[in-house]
PQR file with spaces between the fields and no chain letter, atoms N, CA, C, O and H, PARSE charges and radii, in Angstrom:
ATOM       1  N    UNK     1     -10.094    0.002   -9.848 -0.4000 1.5000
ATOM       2  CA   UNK     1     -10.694    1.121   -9.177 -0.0000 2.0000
ATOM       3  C    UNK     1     -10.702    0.810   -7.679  0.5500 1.7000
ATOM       4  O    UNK     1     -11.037   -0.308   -7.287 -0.5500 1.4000
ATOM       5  N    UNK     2     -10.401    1.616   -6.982 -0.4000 1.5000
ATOM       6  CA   UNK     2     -10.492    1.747   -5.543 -0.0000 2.0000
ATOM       7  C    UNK     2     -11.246    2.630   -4.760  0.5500 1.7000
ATOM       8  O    UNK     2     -10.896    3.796   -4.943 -0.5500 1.4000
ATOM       9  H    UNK     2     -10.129    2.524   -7.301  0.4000 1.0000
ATOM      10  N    UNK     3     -12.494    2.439   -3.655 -0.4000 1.5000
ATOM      11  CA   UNK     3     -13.006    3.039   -3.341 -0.0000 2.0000
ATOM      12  C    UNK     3     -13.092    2.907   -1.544  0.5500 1.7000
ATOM      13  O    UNK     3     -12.986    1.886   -0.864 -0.5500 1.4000
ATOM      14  H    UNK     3     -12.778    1.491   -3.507  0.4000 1.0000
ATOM      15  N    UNK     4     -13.261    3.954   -1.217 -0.4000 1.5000
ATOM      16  CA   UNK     4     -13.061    4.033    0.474 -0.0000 2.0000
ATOM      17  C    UNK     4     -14.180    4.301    0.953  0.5500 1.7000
ATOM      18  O    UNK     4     -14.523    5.462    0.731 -0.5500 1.4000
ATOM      19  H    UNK     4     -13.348    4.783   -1.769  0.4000 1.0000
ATOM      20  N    UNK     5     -15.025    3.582    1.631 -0.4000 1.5000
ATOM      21  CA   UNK     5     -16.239    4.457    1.866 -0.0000 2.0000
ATOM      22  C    UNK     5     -16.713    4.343    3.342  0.5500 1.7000
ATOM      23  O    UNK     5     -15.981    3.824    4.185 -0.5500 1.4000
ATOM      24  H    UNK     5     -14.746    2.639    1.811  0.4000 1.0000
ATOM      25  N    UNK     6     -18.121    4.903    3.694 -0.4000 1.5000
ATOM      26  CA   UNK     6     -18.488    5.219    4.995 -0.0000 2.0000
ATOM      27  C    UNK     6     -20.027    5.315    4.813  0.5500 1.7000
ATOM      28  O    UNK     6     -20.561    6.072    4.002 -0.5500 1.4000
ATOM      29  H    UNK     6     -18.716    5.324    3.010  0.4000 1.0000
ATOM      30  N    UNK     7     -20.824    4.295    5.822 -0.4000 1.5000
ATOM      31  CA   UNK     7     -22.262    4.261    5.570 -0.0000 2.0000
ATOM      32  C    UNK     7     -22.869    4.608    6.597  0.5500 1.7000
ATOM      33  O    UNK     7     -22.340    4.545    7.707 -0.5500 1.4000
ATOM      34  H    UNK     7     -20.391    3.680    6.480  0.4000 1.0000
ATOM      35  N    UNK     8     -23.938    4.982    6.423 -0.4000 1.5000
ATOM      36  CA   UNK     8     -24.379    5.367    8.063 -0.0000 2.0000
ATOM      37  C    UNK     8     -26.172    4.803    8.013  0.5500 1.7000
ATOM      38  O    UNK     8     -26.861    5.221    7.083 -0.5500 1.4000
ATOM      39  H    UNK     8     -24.367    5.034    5.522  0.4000 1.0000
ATOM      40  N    UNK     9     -26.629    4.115    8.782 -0.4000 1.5000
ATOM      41  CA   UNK     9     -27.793    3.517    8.589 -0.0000 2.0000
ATOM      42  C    UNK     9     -28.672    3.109    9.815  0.5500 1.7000
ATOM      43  O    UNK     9     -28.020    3.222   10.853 -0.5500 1.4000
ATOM      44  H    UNK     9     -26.069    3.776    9.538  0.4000 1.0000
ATOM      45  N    UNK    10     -29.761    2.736    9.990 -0.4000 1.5000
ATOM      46  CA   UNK    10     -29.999    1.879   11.460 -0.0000 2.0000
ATOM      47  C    UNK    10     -30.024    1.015   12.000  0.5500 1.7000
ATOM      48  O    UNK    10     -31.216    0.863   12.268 -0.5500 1.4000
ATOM      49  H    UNK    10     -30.291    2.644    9.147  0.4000 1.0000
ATOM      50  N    UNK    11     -29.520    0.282   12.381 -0.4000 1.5000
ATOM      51  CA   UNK    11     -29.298   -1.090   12.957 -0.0000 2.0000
ATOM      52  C    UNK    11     -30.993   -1.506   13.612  0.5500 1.7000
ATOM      53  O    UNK    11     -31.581   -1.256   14.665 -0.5500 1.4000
ATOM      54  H    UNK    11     -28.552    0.406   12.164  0.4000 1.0000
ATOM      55  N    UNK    12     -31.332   -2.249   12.361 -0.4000 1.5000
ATOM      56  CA   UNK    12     -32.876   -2.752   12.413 -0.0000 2.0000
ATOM      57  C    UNK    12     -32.778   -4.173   12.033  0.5500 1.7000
ATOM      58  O    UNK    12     -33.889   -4.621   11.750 -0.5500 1.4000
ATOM      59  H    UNK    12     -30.854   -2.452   11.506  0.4000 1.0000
ATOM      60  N    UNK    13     -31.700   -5.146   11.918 -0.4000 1.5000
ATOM      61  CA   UNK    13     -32.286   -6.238   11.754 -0.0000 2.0000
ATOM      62  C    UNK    13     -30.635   -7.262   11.966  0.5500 1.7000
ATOM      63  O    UNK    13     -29.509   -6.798   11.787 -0.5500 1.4000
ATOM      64  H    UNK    13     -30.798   -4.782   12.148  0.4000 1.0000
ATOM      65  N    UNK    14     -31.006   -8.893   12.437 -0.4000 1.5000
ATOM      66  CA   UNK    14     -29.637   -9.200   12.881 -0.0000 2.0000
ATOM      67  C    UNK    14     -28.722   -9.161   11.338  0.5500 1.7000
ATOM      68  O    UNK    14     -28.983   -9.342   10.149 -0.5500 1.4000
ATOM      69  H    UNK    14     -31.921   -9.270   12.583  0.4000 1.0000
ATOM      70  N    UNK    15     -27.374   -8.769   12.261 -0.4000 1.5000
ATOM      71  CA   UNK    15     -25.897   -8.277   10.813 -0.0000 2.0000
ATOM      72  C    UNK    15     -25.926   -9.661   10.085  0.5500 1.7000
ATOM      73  O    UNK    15     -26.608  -10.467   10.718 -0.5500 1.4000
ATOM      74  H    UNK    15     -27.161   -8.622   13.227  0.4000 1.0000
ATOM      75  N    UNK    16     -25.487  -10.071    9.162 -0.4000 1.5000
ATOM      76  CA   UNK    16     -25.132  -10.991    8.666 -0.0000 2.0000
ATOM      77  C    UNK    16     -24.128  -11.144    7.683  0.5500 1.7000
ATOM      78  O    UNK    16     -24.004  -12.087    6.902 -0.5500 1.4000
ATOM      79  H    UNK    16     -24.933   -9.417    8.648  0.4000 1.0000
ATOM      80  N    UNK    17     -23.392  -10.095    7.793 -0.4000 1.5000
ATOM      81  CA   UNK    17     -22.088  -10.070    6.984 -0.0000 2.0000
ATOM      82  C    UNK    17     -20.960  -10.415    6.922  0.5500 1.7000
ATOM      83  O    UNK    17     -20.245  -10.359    5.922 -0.5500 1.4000
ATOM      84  H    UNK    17     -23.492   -9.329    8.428  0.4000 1.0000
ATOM      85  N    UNK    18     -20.503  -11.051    8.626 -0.4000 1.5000
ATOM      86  CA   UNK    18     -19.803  -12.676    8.246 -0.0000 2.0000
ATOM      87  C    UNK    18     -19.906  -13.179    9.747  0.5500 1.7000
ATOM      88  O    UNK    18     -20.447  -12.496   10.616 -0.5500 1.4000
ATOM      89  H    UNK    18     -21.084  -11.096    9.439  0.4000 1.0000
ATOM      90  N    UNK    19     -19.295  -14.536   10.008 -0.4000 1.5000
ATOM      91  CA   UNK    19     -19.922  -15.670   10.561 -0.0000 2.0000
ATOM      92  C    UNK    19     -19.404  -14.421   12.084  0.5500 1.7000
ATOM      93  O    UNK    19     -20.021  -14.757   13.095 -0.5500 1.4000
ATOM      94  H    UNK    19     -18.855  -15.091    9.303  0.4000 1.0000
ATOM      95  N    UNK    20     -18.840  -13.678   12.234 -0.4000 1.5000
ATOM      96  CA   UNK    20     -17.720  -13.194   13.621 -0.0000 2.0000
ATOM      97  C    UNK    20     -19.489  -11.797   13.972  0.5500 1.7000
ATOM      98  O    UNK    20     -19.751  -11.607   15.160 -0.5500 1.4000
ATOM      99  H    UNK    20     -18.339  -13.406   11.413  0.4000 1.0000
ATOM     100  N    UNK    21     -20.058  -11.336   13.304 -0.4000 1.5000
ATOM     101  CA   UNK    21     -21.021  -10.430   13.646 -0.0000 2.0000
ATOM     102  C    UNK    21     -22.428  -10.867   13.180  0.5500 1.7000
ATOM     103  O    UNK    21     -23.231   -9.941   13.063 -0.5500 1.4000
ATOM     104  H    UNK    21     -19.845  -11.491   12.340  0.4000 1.0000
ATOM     105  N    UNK    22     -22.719  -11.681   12.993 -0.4000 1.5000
ATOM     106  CA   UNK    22     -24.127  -11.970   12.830 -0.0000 2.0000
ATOM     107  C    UNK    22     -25.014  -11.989   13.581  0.5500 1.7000
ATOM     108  O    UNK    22     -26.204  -11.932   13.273 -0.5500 1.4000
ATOM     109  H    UNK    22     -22.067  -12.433   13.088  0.4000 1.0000
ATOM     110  N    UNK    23     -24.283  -12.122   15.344 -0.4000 1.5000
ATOM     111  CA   UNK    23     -25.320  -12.420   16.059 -0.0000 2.0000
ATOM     112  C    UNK    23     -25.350  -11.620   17.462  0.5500 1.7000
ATOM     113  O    UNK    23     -25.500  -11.790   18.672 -0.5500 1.4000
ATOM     114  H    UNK    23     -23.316  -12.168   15.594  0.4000 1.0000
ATOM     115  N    UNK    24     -25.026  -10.320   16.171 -0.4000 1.5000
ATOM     116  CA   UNK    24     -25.380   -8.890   17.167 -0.0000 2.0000
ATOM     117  C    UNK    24     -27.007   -8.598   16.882  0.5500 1.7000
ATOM     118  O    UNK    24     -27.521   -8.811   15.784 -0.5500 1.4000
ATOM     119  H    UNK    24     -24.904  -10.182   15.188  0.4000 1.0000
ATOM     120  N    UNK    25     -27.752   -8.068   18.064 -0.4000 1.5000
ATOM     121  CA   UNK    25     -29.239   -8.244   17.595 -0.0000 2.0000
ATOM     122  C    UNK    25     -29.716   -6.765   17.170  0.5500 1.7000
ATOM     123  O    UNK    25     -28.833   -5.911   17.081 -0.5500 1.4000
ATOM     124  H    UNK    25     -27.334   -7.895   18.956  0.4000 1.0000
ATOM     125  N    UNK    26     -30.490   -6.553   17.014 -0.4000 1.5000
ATOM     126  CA   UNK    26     -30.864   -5.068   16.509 -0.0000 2.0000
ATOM     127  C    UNK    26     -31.271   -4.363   17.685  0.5500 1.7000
ATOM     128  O    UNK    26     -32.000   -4.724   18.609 -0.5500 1.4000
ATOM     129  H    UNK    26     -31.207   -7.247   17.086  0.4000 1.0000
ATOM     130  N    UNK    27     -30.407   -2.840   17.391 -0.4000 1.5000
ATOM     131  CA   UNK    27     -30.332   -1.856   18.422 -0.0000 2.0000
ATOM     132  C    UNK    27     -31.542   -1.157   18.123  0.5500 1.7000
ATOM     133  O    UNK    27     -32.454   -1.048   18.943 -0.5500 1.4000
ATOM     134  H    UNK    27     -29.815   -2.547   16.640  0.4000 1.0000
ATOM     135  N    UNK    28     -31.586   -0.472   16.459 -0.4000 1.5000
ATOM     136  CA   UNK    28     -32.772    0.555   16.846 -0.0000 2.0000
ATOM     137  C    UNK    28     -32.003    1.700   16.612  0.5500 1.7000
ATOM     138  O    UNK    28     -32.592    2.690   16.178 -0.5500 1.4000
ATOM     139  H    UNK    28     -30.846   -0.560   15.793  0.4000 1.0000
ATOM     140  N    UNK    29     -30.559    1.766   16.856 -0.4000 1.5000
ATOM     141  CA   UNK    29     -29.897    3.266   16.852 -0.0000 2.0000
ATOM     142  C    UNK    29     -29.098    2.896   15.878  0.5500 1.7000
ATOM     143  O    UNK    29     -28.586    1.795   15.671 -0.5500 1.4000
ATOM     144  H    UNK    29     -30.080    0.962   17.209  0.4000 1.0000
ATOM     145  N    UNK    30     -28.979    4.436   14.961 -0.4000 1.5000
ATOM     146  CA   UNK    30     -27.805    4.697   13.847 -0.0000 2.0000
ATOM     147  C    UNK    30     -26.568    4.526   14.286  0.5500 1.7000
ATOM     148  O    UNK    30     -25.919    5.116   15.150 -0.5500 1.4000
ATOM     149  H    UNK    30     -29.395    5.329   15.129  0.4000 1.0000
ATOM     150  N    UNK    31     -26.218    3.254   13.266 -0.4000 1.5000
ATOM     151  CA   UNK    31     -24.415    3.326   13.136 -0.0000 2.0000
ATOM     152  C    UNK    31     -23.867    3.545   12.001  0.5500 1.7000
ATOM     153  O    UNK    31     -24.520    3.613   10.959 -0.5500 1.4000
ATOM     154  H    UNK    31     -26.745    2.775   12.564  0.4000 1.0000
ATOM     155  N    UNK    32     -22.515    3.689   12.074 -0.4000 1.5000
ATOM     156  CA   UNK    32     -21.617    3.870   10.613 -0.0000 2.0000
ATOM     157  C    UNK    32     -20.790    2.866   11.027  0.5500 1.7000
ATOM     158  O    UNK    32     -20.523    2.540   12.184 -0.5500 1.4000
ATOM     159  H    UNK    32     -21.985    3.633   12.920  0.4000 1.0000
ATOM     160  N    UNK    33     -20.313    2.291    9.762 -0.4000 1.5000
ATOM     161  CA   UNK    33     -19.325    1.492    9.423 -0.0000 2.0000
ATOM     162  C    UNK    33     -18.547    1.893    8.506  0.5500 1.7000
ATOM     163  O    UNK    33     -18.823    3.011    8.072 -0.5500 1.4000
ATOM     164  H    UNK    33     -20.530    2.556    8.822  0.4000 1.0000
ATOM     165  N    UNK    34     -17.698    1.397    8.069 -0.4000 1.5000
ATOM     166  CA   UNK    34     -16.342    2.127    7.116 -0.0000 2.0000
ATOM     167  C    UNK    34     -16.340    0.280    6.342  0.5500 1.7000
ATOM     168  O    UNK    34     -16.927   -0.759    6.643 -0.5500 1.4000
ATOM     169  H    UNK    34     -17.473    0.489    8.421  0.4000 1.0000
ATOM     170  N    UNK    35     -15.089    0.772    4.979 -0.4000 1.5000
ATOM     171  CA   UNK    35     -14.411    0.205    4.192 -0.0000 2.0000
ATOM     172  C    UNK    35     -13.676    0.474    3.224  0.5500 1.7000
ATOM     173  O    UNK    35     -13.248    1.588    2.922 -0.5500 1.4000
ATOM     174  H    UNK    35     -14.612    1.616    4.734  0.4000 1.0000
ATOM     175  N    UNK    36     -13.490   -0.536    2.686 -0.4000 1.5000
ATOM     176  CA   UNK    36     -12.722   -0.146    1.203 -0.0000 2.0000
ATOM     177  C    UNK    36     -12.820   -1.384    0.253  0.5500 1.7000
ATOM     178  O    UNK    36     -12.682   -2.567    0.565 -0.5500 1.4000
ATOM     179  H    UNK    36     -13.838   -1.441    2.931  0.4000 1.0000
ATOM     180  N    UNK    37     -13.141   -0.742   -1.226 -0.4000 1.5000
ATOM     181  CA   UNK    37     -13.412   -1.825   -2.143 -0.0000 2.0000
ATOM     182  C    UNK    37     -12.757   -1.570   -2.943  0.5500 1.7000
ATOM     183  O    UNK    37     -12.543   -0.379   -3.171 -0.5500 1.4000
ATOM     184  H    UNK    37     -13.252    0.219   -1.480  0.4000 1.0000
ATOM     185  N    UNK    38     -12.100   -2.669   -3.789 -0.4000 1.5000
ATOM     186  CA   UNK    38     -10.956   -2.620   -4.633 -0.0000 2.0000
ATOM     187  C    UNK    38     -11.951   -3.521   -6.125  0.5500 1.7000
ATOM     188  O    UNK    38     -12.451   -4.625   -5.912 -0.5500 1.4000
ATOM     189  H    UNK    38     -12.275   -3.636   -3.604  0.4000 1.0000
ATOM     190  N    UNK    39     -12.070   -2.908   -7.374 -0.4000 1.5000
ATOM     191  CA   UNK    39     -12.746   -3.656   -8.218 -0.0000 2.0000
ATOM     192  C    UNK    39     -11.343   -4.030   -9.595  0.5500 1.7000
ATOM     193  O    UNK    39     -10.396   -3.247   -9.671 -0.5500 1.4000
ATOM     194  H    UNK    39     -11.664   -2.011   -7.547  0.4000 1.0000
ATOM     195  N    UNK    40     -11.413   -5.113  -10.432 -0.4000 1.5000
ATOM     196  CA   UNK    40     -10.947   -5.188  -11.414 -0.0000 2.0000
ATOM     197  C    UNK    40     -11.440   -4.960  -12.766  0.5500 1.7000
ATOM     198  O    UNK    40     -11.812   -5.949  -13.398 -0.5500 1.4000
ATOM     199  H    UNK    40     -12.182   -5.749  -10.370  0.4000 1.0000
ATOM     200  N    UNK    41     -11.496   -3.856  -13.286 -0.4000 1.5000
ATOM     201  CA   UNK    41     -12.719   -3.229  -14.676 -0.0000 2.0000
ATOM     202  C    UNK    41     -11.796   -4.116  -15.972  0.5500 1.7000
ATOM     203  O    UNK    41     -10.570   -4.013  -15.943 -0.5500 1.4000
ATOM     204  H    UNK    41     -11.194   -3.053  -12.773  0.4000 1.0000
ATOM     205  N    UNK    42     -12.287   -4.750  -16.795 -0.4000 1.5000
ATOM     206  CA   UNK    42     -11.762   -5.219  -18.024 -0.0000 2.0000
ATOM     207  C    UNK    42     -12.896   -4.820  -19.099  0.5500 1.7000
ATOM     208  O    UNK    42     -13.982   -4.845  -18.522 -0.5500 1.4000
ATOM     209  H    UNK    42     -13.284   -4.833  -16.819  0.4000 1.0000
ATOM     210  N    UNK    43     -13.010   -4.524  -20.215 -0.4000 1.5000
ATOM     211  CA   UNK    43     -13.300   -4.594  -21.250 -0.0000 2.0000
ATOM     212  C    UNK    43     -14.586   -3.815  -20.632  0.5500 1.7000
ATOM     213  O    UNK    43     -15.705   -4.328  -20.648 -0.5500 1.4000
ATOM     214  H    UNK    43     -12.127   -4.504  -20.684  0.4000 1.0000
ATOM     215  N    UNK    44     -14.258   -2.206  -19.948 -0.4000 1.5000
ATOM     216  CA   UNK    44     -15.361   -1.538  -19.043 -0.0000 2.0000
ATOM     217  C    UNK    44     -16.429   -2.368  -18.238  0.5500 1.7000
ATOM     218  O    UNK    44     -17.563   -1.895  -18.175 -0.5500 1.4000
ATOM     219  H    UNK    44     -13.349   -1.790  -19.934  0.4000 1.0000
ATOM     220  N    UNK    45     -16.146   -3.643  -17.577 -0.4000 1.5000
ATOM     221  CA   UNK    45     -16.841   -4.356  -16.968 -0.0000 2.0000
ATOM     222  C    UNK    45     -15.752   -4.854  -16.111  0.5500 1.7000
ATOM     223  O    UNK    45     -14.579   -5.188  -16.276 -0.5500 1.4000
ATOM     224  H    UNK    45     -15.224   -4.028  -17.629  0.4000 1.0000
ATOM     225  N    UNK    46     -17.115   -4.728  -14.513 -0.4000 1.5000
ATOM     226  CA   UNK    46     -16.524   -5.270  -13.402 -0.0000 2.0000
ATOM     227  C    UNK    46     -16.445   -6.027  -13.085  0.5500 1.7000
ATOM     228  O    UNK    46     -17.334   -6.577  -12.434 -0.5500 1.4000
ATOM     229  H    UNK    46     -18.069   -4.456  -14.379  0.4000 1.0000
ATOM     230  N    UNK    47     -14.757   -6.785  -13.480 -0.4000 1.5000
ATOM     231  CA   UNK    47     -15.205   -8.835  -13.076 -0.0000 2.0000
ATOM     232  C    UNK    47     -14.874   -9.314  -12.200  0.5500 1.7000
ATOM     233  O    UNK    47     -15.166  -10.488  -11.974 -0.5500 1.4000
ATOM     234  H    UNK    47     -14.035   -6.338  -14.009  0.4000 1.0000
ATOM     235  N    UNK    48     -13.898   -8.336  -11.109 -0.4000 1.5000
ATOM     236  CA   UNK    48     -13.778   -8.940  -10.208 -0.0000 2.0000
ATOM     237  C    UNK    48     -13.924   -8.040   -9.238  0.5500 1.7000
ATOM     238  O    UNK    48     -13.943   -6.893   -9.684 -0.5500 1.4000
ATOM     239  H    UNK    48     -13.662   -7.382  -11.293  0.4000 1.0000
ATOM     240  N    UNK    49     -14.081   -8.154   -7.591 -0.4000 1.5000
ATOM     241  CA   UNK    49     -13.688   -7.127   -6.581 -0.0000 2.0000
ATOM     242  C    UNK    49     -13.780   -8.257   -5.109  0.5500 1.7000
ATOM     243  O    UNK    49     -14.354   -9.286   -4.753 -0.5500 1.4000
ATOM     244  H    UNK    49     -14.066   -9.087   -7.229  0.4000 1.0000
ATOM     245  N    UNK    50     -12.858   -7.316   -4.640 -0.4000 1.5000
ATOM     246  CA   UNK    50     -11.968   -7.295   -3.315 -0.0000 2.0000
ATOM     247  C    UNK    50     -13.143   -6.511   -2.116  0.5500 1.7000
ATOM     248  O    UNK    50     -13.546   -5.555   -2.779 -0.5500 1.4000
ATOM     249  H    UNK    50     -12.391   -6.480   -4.928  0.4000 1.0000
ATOM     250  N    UNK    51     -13.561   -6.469   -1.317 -0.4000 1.5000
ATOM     251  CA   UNK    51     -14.101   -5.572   -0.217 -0.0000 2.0000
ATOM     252  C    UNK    51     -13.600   -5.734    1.071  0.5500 1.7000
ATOM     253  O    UNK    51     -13.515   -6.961    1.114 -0.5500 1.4000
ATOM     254  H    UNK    51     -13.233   -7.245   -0.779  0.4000 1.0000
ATOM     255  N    UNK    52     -13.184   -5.302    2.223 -0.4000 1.5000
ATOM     256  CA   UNK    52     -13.084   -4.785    3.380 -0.0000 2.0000
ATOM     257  C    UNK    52     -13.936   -4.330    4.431  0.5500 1.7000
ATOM     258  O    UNK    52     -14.254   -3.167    4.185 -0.5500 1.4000
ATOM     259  H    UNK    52     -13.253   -4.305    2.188  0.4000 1.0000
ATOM     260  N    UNK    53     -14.341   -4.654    5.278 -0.4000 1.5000
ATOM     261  CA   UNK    53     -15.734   -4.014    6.303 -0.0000 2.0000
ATOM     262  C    UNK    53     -15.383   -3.277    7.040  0.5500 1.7000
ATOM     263  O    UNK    53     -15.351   -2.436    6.140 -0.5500 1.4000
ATOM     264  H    UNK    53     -14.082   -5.599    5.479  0.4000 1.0000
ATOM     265  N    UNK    54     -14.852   -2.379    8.428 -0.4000 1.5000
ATOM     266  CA   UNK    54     -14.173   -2.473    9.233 -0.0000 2.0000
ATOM     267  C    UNK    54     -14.755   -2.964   10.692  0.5500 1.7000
ATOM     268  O    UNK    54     -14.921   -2.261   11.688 -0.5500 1.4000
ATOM     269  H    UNK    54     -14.878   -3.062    9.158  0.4000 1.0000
ATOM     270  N    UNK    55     -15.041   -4.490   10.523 -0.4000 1.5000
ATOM     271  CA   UNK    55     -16.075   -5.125   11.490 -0.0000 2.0000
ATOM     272  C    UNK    55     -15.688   -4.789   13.305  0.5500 1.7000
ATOM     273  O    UNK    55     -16.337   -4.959   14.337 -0.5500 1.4000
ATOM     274  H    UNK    55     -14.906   -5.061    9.714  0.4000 1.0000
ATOM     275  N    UNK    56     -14.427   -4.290   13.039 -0.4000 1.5000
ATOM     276  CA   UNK    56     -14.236   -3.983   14.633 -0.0000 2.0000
ATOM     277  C    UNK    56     -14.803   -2.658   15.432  0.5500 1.7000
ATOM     278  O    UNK    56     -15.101   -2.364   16.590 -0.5500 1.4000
ATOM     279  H    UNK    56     -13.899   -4.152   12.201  0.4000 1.0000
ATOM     280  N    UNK    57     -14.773   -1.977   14.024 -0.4000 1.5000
ATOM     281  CA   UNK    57     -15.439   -0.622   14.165 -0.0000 2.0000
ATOM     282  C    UNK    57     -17.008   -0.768   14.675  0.5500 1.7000
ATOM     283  O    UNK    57     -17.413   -0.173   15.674 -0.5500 1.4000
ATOM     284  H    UNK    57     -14.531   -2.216   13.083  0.4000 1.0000
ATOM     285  N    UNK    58     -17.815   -1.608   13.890 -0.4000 1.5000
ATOM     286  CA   UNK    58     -19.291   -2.260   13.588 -0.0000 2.0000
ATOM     287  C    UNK    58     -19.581   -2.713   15.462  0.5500 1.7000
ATOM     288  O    UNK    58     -20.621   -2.586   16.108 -0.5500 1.4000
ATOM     289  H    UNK    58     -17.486   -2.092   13.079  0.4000 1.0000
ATOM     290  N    UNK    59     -18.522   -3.133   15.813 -0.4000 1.5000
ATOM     291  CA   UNK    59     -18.777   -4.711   17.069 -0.0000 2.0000
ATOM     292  C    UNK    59     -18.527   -3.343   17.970  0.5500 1.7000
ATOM     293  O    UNK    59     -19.622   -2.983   18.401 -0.5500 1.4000
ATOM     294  H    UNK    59     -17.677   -3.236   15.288  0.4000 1.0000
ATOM     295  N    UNK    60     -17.446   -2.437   18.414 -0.4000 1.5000
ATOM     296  CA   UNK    60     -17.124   -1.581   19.478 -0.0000 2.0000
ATOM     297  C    UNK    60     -18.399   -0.827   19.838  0.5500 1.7000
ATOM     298  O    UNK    60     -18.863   -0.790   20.977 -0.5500 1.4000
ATOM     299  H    UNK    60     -16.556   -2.730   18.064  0.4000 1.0000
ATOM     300  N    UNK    61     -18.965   -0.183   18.688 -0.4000 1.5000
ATOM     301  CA   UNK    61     -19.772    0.723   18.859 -0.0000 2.0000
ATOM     302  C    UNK    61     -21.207   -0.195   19.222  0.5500 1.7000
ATOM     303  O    UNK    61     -22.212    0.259   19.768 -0.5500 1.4000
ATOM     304  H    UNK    61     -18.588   -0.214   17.762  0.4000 1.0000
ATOM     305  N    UNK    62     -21.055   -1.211   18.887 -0.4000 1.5000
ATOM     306  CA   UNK    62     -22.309   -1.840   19.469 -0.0000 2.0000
ATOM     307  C    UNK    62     -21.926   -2.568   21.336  0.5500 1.7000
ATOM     308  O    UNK    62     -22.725   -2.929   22.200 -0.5500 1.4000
ATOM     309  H    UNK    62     -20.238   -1.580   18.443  0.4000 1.0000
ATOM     310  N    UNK    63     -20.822   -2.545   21.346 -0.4000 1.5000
ATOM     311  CA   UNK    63     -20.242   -3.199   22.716 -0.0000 2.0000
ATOM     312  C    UNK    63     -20.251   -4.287   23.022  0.5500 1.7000
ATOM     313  O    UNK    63     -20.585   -4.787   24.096 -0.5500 1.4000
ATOM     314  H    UNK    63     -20.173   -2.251   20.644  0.4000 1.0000
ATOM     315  N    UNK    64     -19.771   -4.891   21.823 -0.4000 1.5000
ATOM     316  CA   UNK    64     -19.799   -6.368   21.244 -0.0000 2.0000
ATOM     317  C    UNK    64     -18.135   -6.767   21.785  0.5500 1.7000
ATOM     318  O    UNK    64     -17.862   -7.870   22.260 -0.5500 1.4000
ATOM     319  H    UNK    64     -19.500   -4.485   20.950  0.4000 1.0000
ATOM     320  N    UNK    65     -16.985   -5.505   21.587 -0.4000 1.5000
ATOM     321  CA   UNK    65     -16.029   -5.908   21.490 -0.0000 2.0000
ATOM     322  C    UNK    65     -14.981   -5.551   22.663  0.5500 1.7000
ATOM     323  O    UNK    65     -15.994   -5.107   23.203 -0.5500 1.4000
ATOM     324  H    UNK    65     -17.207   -4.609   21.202  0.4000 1.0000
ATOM     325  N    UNK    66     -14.301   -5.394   23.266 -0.4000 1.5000
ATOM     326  CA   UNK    66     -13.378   -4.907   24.053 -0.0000 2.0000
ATOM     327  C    UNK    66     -12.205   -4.170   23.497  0.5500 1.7000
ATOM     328  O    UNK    66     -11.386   -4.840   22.869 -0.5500 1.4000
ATOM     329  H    UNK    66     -13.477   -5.755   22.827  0.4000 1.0000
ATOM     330  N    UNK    67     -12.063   -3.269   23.593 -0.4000 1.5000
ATOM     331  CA   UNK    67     -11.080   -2.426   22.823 -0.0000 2.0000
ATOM     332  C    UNK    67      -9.280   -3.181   23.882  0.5500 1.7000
ATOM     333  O    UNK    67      -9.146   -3.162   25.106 -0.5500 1.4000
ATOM     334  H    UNK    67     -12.729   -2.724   24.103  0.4000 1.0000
ATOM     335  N    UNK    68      -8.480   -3.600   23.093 -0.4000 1.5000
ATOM     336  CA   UNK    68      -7.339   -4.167   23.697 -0.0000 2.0000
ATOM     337  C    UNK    68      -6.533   -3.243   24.478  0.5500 1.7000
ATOM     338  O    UNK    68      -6.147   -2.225   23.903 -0.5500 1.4000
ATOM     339  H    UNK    68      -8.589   -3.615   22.099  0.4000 1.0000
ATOM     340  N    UNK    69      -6.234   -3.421   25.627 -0.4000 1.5000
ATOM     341  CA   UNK    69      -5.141   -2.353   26.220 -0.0000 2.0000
ATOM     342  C    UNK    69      -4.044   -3.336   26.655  0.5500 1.7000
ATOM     343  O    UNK    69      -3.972   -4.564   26.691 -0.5500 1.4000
ATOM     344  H    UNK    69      -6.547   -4.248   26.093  0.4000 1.0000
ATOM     345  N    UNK    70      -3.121   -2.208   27.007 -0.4000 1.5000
ATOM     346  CA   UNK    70      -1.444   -2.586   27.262 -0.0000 2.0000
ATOM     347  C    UNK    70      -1.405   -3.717   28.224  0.5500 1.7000
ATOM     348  O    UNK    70      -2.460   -4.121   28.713 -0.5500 1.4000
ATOM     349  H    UNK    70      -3.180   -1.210   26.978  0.4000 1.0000
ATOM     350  N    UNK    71      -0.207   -4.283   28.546 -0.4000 1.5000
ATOM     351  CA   UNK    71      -0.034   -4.726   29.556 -0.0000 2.0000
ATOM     352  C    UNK    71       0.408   -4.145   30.852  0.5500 1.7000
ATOM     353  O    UNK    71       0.933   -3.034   30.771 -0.5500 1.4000
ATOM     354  H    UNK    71       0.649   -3.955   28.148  0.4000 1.0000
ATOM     355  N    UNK    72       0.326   -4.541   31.727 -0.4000 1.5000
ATOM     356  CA   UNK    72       0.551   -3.489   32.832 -0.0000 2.0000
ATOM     357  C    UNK    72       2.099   -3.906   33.777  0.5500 1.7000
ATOM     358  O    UNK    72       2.464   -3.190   34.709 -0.5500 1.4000
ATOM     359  H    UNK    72      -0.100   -5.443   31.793  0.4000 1.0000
């Protein structure tokens, strides 16, 4: 099963969802983040899964990140 999703919530406490954003501090203002989760169902049970964050999305909107431009 594959699922694409989009959360929207408030940034109330530090991220900790991997070692590259943890130590963004809490804004106070609603963000969304995106992903996609990929699960393996056997015998109607979920034994394995895959997930995706889109942490660059997470870091920009907080102004954590620098969006890359061209060379000049």
């Amino acid at each position: 099963m594959f699922v694409h999703w989009r959360a929207t919530a408030t940034h109330e406490g530090k991220h900790q969802m991997t070692k590259h954003v943890r130590y963004i501090e809490p804004t106070g203002e609603e963000g969304t983040v995106s992903g996609m989760s990929l699960y393996r169902i056997e015998g109607g049970k979920f034994v394995e899964d895959w997930n995706y964050h889109d942490l660059l999305e997470f870091t920009l909107e907080r102004g954590k990140a620098a969006a890359s431009g061209g060379s000049s």
